[in-house]
N, C-alpha and C positions, 0 to 999 in steps of 0.2 A: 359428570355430564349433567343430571337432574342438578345438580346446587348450582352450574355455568346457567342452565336456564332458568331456574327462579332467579337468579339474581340478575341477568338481561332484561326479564319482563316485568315478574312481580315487584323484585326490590327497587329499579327504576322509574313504574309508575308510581310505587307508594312515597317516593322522595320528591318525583315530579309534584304530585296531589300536597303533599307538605309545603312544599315550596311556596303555593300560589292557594295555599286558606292561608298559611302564614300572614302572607303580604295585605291577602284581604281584610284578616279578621284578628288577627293578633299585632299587627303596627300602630288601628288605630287606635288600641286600648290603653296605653301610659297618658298618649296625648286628655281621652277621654277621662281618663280617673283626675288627670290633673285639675283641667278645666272643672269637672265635677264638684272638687273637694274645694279648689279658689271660691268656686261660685258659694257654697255650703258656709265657707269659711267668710268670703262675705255677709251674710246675713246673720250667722251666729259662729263663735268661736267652738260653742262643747258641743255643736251639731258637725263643724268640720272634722273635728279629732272624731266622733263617731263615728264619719264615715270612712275615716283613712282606717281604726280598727276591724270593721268592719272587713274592706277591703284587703286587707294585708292579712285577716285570719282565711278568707276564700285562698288567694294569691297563696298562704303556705300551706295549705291544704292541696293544690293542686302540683304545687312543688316536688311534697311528699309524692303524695300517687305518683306522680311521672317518674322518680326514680325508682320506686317498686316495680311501675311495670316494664322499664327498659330488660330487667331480667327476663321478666315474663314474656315479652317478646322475642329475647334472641333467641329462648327456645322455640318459641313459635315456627321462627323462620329455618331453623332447622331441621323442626317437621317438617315445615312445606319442602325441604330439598328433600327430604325422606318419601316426601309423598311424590312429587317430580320420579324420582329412582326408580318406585315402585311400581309406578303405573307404567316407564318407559319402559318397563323390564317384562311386564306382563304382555305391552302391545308386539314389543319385537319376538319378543321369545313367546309366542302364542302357541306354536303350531308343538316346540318341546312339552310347555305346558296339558294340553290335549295329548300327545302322544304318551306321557306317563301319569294322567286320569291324577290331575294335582290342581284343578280349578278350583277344587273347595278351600286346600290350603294355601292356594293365591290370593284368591278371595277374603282368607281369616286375615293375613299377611297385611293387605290392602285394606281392610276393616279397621287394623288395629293404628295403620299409621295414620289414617284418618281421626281416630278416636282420640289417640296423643295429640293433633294437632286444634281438636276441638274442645279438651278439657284447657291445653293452654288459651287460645280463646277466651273461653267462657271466663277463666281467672283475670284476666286481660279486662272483660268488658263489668266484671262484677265490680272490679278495683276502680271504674269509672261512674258506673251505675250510683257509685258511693258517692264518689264525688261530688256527682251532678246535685243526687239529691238533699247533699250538707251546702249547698253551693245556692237550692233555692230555699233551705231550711234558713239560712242566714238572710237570706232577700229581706224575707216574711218578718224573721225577728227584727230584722234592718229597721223594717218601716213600723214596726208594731214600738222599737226603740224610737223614732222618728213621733209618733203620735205621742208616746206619752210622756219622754221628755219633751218633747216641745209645746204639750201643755201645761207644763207647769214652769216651762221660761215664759209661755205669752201672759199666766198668770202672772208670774214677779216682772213682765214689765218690759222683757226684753228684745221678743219676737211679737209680730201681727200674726193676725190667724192664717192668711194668705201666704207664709212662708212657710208653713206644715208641708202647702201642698209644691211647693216650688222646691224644699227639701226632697219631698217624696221622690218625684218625678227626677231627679239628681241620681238619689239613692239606685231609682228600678235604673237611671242612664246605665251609671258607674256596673252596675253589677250585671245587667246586660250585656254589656261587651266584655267583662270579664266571662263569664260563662259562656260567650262567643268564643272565647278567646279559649277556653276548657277543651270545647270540640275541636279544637286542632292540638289542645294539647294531649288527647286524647291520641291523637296520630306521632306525634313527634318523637316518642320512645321507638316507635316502629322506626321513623325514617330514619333516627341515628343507628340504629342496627344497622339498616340496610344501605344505611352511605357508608358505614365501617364494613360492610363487607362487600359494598361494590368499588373501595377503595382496596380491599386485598386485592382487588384482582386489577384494579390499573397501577399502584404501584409495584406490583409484581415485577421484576427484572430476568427476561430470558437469561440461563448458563449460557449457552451459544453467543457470543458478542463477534463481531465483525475483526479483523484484524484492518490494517489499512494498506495491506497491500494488494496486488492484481495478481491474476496468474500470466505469466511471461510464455512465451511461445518458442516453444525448444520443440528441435526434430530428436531426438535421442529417444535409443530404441527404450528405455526403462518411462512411462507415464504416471505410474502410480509407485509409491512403495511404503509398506508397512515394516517400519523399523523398531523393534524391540516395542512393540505396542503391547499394552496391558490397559482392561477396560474391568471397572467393579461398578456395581448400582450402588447408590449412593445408601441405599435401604441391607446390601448384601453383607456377609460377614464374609465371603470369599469372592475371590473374581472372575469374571463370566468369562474374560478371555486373559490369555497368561504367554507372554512372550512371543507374540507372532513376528515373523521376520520374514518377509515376502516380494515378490516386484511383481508387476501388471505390465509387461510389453505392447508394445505398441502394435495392430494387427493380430494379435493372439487372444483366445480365450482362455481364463484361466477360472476353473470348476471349482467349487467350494461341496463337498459332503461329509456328514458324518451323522450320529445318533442324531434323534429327538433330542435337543436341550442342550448339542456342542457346542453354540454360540454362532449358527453361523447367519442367523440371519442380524446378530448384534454386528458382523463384519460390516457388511452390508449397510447397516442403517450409521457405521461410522465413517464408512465414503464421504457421502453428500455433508456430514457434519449435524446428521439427529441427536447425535451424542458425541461428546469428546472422550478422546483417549486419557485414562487416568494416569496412562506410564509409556515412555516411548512418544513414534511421533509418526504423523504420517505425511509423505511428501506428494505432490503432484507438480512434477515437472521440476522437482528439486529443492521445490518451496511448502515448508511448510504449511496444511489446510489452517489453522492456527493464527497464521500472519497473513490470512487470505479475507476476503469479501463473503458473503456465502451468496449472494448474486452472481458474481463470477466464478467461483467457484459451483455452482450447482449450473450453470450455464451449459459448463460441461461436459454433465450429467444426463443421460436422461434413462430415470427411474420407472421400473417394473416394482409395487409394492408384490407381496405376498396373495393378497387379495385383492382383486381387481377390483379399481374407483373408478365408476364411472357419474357424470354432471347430468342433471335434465338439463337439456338441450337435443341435441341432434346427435346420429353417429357423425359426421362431420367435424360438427363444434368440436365434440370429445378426440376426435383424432387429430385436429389441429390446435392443440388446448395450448402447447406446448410451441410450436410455430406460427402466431398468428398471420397472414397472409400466406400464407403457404395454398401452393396454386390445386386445384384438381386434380391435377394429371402426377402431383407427389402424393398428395393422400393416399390416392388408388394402389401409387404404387407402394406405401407405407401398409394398407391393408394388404395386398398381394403378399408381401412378402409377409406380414402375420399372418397370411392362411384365412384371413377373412373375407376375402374377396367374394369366396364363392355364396356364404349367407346373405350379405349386404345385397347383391345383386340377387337375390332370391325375395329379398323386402319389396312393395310396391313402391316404397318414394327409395328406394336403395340409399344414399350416403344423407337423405333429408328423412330418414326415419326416427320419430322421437324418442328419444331416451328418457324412461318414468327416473322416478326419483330414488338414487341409489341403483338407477339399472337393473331393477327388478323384471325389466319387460324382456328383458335377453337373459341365458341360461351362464351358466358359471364359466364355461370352456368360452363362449362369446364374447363374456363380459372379458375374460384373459387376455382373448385375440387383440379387444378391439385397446387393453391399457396396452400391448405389445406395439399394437401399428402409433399410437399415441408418440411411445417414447423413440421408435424410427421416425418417425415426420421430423423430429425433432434434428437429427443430423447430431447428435453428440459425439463427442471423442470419447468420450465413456459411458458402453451400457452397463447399466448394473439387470440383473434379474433377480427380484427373491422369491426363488422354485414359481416360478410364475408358468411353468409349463404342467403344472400337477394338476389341472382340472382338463389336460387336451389328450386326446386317444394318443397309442404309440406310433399312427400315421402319420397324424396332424401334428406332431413334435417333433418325428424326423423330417418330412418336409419343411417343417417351420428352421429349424437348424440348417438345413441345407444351405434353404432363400440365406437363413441370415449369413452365414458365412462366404457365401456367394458376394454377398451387395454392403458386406459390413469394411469392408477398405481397409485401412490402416486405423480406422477405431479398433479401441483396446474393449474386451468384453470380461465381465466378471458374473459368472453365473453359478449359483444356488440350487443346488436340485437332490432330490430323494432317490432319482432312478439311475441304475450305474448305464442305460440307453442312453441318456443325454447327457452324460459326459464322457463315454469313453473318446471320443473325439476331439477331446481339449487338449490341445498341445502343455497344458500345466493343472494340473489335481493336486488340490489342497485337501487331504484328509485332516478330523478335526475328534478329538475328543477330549470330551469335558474341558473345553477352550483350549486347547493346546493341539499344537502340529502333531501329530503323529506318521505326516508321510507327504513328499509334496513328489510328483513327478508324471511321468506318462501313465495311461492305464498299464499300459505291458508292464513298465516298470515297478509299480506300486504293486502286480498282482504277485510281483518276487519277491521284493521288497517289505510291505508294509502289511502285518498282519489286520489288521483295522478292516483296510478296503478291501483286503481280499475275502475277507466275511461277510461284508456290506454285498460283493459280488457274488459271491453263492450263494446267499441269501434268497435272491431273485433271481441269477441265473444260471442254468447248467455248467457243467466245464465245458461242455461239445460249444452252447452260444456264446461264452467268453473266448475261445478259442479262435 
């Protein structure tokens, strides 16, 4: 995230700024040296070769330095995404930092990436500082070469006195706009870094690629189905999920649980196509997601993440994110059935309440309700949920399941959750450990059946309230 944003802001404007001294100060300088050295070389020949030596010792001197400092540079800029990281890391995570008395070694943290990025700097501007001043060391020899060969050509006969000074004034042209032309090359190491790294990121190519086909409209009771799917991260030495073999019925919910770290909310984010299946395949409506669109295909979808997103804007905006035009009287009834109804209408502008940035201005269980009424406005043939009920008391979850099963139709629901209260009621439980099935069936069933969930159930709750 800190390297996304220097390289949006900083490496953008420093390429822009390059672009346009460029144009201004380094185009007209060949045209100048030329003209300079013609006119030189009209009034004397060994005054014109002086000045072209002259010139072309500047010009490889600045050569040099600009390749030395292109290195010095890309570290530079790596500071600064270091510095970017460090300081976002300190504003968000403020309140951990105070809570375990670690300002000071934030602060040392923060010091030190600053200090990295200011020694690269200073070697940066020393390697220029050089430059400059060999650059006006030459001027001075330039013209001091100018006066004293060129009096002892007007002695032998060759030059008038009057061309010393029309030499001179060539010599300070010429080296003028070369040393114009210094101070952008001074920038130029920079802007090639930072167009090679504002190029990683536009030719960068998403893994996700569209197929070219549509999703077809079939009534069959099977909507979704995981077929022999296998999922590895590309960084893993083993795979996060390992032979799932599944279906998603049309009108039914079907409950995903297991440990910490079963893979279940990788299921989840391989629905909509966040991620592709490494092995196996997954079908909606018969058709591979694969040879689908992810427009039409996420169409839908409509997505509960794990942590609630909410937009500045409105609750309004946010609940119709997903439906644009979608009338008042759905909204209402999209928060109704998230259980939101009754805060909104406790707000003074209710559904024209502003949303701060990141929805910091409503609490965790709110911020749930109001991605829940979101993804109902939406009217999908598929909800997904990831544990998106883990921040709402166990009233506001069982009513919230009630509404949805009530008003969810022949949409197919695939829900995610920690608490065996919000799934004993799924007509299909998917038990999950260490990415593999361990048990797919009714609560009753699985609490016979499948040693997994029947631990996962006494865990949290009696035999008298499983019973």
């Amino acid at each position: 995230t800190g390297s996304m944003i220097t390289r949006t802001l900083n490496d953008v404007n420093v390429v822009q700024q390059a672009f346009v001294w460029s144009v201004q100060m380094v185009l007209p300088v060949p045209l100048m040296c030329v003209i300079g050295v013609l006119m030189a070389f009209s009034i004397d020949h060994v005054m014109g070769l002086l000045l072209i030596g002259i010139t072309l010792v500047v010009i490889l001197g600045a050569v040099l330095v600009t390749r030395r400092a292109s290195a010095i540079f890309a570290r530079a800029q790596r500071f600064l995404d270091r510095i970017s990281v460090v300081v976002r890391e300190n504003i968000t995570g403020a309140r951990v930092i105070r809570a375990f008395n670690k300002a000071p070694g934030e602060a040392g943290r923060m010091r030190r990436s600053f200090t990295d990025y200011a020694q690269a700097a200073i070697q940066a501007n020393t390697l220029f500082f050089v430059l400059e001043s060999l650059a006006i060391f030459f001027l001075n020899l330039c013209v001091v070469a100018i006066l004293w060969l060129g009096g002892n050509r007007i002695g032998g006969g060759f030059m008038e006195i009057g061309d010393i000074t029309a030499l001179t004034e060539y010599a300070v042209l010429i080296l003028f706009y070369v040393m114009m032309a210094q101070m952008v090359l001074m920038l130029l190491p920079r802007a090639k870094v930072c167009l090679e790294r504002i190029d990683a990121v536009l030719s960068h190519r998403p893994e996700i690629t569209d197929g070219a086909g549509s999703l077809p409209q079939t009534e069959g009771e099977a909507v979704c189905a995981f077929q022999h799917a296998w999922f590895r991260f590309a960084d893993a030495d083993e795979a996060t999920l390992q032979d799932l073999d599944f279906v998603l019925r049309r009108g039914q919910t079907t409950a995903i649980i297991g440990s910490t770290g079963s893979g279940k909310s990788t299921i989840v984010n391989l629905l909509p196509r966040f991620y592709d299946v490494t092995g196996g395949d997954i079908l909606i409506d018969g058709v591979s997601v694969k040879q689908m669109s992810q427009h039409a295909l996420r169409e839908k979808i409509g997505f509960v993440p794990q942590k609630g997103v909410l937009f500045t804007g409105t609750i309004r905006s946010n609940i119709a994110y997903g439906a644009p035009g979608i009338s008042e009287e759905e909204i209402y009834k999209a928060a109704d059935i998230a259980q939101a109804t009754e805060f909104i209408s406790n707000l003074p502008e209710g559904l024209d309440t502003p949303i701060a940035q990141g929805g910091t201005n409503v609490s965790g269980g709110q911020k749930q309700r109001l991605s829940i009424a979101r993804a109902l406005a939406k009217k999908p043939e598929i909800y997904v949920f990831d544990d998106s009920f883990s921040a709402l008391d166990f009233k506001t979850d069982a009513a919230l399941r009630a509404a949805l099963k009530q008003n969810m139709g022949q949409a197919t629901c695939l829900l995610v959750a920690q608490r065996i209260s919000t799934v004993v009621e799924a007509e299909q439980i998917i038990v999950l450990e260490e990415g593999k099935i361990a048990g797919i069936g009714t609560h009753k069933e699985l609490m016979q059946t499948c040693r997994v969930y029947r631990e996962i159930a006494l865990s949290q709750l009696t035999e008298e309230e499983l019973a």
